[in-house]
DRENMARKOL-716443 format. One record per atom (N, C-alpha, C): residue number from 1; residue in three letters; chain; atom name; x, y, z. Coordinates in pm, whole numbers. Layout:
N
REC pos code unit site   east  north     up
REC NUM  Ala    A   CA      X      Y      Z
...
# end
This chain:
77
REC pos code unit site   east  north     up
REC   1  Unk    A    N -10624  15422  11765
REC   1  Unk    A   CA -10506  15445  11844
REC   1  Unk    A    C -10382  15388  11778
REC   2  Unk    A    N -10386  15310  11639
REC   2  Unk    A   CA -10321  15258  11593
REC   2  Unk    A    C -10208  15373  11548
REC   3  Unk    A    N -10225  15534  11536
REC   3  Unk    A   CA -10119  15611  11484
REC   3  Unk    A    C -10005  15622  11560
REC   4  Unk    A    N -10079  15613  11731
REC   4  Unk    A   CA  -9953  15658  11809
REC   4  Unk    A    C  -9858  15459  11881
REC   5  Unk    A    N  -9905  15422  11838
REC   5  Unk    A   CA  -9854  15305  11864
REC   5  Unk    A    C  -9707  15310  11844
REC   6  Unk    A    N  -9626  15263  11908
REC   6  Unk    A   CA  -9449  15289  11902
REC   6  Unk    A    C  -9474  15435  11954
REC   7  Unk    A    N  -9479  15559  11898
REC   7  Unk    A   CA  -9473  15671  11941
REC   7  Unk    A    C  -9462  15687  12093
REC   8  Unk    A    N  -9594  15710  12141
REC   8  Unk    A   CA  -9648  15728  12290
REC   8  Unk    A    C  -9655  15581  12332
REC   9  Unk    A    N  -9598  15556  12406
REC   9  Unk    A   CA  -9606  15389  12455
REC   9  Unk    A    C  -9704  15427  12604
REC  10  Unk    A    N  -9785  15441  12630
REC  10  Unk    A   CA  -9890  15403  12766
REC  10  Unk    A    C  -9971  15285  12774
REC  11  Unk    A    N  -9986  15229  12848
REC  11  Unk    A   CA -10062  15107  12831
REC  11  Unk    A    C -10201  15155  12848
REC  12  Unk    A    N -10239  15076  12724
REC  12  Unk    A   CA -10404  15096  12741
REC  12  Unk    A    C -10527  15069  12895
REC  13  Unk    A    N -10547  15132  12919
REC  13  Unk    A   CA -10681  15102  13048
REC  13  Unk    A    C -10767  15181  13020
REC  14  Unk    A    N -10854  15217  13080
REC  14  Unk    A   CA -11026  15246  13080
REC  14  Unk    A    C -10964  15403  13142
REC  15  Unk    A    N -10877  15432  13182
REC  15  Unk    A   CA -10873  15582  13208
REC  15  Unk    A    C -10750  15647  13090
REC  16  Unk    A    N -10715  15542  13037
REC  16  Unk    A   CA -10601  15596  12982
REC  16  Unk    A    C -10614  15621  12842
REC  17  Unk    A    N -10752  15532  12776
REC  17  Unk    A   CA -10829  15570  12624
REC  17  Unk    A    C -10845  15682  12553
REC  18  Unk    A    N -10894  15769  12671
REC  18  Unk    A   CA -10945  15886  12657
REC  18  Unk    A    C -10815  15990  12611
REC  19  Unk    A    N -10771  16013  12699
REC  19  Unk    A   CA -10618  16062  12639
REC  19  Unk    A    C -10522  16011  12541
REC  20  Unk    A    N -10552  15864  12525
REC  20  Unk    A   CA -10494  15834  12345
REC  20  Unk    A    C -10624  15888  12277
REC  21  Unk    A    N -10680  15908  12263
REC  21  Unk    A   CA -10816  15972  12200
REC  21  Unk    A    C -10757  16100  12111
REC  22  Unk    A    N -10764  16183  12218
REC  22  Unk    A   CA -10725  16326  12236
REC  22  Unk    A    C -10629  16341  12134
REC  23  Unk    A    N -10509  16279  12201
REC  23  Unk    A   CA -10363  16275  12121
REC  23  Unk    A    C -10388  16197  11976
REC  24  Unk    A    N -10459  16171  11928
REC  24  Unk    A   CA -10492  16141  11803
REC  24  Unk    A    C -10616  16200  11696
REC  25  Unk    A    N -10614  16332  11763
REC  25  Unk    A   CA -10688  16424  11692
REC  25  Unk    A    C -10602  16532  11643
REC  26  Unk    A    N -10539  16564  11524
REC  26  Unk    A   CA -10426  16643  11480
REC  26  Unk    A    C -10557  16781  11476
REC  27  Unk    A    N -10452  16863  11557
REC  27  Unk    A   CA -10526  17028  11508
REC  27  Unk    A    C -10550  17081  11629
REC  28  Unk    A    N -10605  17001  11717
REC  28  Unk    A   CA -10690  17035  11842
REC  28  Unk    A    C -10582  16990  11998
REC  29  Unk    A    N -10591  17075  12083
REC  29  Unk    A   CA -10507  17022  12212
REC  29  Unk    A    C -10571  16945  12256
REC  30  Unk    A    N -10502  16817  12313
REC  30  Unk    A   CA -10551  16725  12385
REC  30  Unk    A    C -10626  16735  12478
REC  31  Unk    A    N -10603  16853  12570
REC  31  Unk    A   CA -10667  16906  12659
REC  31  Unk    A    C -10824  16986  12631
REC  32  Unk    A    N -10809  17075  12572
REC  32  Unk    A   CA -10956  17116  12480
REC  32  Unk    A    C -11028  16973  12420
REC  33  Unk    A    N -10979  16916  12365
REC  33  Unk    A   CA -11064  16775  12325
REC  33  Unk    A    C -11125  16704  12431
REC  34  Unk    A    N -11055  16681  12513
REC  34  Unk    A   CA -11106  16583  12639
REC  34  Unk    A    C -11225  16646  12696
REC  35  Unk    A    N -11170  16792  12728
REC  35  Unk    A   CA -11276  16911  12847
REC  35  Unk    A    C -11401  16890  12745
REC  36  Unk    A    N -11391  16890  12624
REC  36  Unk    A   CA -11525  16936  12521
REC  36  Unk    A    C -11589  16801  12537
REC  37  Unk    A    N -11501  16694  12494
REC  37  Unk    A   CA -11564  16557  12503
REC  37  Unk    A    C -11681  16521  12624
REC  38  Unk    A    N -11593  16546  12734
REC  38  Unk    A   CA -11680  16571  12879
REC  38  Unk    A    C -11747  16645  12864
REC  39  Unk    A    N -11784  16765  12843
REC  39  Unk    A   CA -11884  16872  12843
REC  39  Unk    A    C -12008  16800  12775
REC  40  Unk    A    N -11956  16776  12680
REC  40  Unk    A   CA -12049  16711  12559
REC  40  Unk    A    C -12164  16595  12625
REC  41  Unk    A    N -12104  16535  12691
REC  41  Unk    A   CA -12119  16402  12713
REC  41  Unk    A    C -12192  16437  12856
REC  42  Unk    A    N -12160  16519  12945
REC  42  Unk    A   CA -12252  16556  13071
REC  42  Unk    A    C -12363  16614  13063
REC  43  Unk    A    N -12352  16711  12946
REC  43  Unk    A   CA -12449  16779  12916
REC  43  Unk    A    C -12549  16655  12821
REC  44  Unk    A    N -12519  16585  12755
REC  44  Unk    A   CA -12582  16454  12721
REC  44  Unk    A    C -12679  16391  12812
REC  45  Unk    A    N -12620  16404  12908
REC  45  Unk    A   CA -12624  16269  12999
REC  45  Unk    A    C -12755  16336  13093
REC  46  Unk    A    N -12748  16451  13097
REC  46  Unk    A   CA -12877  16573  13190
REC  46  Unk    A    C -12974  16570  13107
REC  47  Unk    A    N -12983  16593  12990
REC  47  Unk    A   CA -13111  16661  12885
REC  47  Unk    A    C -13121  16541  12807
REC  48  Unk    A    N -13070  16416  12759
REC  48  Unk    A   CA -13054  16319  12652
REC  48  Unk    A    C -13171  16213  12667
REC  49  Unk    A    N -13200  16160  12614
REC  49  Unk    A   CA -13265  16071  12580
REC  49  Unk    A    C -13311  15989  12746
REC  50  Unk    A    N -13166  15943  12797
REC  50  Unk    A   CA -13202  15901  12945
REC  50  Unk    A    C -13248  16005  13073
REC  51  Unk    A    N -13234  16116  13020
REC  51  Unk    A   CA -13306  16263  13082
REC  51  Unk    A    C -13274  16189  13268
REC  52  Unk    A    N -13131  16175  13310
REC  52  Unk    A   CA -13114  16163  13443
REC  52  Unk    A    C -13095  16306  13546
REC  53  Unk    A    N -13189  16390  13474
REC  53  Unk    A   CA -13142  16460  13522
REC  53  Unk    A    C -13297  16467  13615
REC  54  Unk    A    N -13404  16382  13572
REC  54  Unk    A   CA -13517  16393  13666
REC  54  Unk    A    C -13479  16300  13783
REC  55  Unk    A    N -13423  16196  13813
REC  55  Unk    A   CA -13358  16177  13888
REC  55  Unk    A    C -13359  16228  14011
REC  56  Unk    A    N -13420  16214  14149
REC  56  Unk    A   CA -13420  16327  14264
REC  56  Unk    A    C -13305  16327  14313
REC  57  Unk    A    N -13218  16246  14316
REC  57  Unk    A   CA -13070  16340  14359
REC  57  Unk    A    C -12970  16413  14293
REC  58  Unk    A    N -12998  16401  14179
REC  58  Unk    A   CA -12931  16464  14046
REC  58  Unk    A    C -13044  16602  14055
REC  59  Unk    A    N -13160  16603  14039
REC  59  Unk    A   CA -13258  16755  14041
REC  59  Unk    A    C -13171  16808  14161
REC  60  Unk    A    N -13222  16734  14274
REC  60  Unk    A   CA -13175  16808  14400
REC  60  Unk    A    C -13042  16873  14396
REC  61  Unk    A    N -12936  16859  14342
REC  61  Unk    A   CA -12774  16835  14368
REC  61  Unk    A    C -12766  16962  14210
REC  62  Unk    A    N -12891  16947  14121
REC  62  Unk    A   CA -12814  17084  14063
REC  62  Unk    A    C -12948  17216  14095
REC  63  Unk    A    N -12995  17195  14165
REC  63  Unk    A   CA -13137  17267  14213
REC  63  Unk    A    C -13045  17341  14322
REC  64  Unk    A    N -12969  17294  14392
REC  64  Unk    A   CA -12841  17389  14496
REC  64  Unk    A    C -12747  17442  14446
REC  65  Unk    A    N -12698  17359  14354
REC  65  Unk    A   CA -12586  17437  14270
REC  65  Unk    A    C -12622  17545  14150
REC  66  Unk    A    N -12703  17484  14111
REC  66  Unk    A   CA -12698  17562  13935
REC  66  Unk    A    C -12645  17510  13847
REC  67  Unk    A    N -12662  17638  13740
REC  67  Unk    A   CA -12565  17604  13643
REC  67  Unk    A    C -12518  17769  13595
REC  68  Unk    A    N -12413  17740  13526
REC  68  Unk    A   CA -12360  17856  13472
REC  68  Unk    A    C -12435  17921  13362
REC  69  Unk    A    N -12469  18072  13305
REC  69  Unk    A   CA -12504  18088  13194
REC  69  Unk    A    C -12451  18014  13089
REC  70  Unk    A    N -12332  17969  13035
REC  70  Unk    A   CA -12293  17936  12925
REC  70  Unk    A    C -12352  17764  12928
REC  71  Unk    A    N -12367  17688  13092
REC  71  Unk    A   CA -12349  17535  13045
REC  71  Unk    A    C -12535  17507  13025
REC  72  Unk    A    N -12593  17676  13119
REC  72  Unk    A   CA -12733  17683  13065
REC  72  Unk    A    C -12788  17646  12895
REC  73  Unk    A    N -12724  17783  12852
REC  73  Unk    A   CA -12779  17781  12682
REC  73  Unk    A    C -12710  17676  12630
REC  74  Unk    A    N -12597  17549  12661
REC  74  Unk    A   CA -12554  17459  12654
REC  74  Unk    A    C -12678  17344  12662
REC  75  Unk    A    N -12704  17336  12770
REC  75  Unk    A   CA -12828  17260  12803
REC  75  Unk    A    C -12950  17269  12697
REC  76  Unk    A    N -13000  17403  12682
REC  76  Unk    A   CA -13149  17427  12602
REC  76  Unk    A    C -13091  17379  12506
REC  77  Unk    A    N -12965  17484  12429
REC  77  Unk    A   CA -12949  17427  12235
REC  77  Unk    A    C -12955  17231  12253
# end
């Protein structure tokens, strides 16, 4: 975060990282970075290593909802 320092003055907190994050990826919108980051990271967080997705209120809660085709083949790859 050291690039935007002087630049973007926000004070650092635990919600506010993420968006100096973003803004310090030249090429990519801040916004596309973040959404992907999250995607990335939920879809992690279902199928990954901690597999919370067996979990019975997490099964239950996407066993009603679903999922979309795309966050499907997201999931398998």
């Amino acid at each position: 975060m050291a690039a935007l320092k002087g630049v973007i003055d926000i004070k650092e907190t635990i919600y506010t990282i993420p968006v100096m994050e973003a803004l310090e990826n030249p090429g990519e919108c801040a916004f596309c970075a973040m959404y992907n980051g999250l995607e990335k990271n939920t879809i992690h967080s279902l199928v990954g290593p901690s597999v919370a997705y067996m979990e019975d209120h997490v099964r239950l809660a996407t066993n009603k909802l679903g999922f979309c085709p795309t966050h499907l083949d997201k999931m398998y790859a």
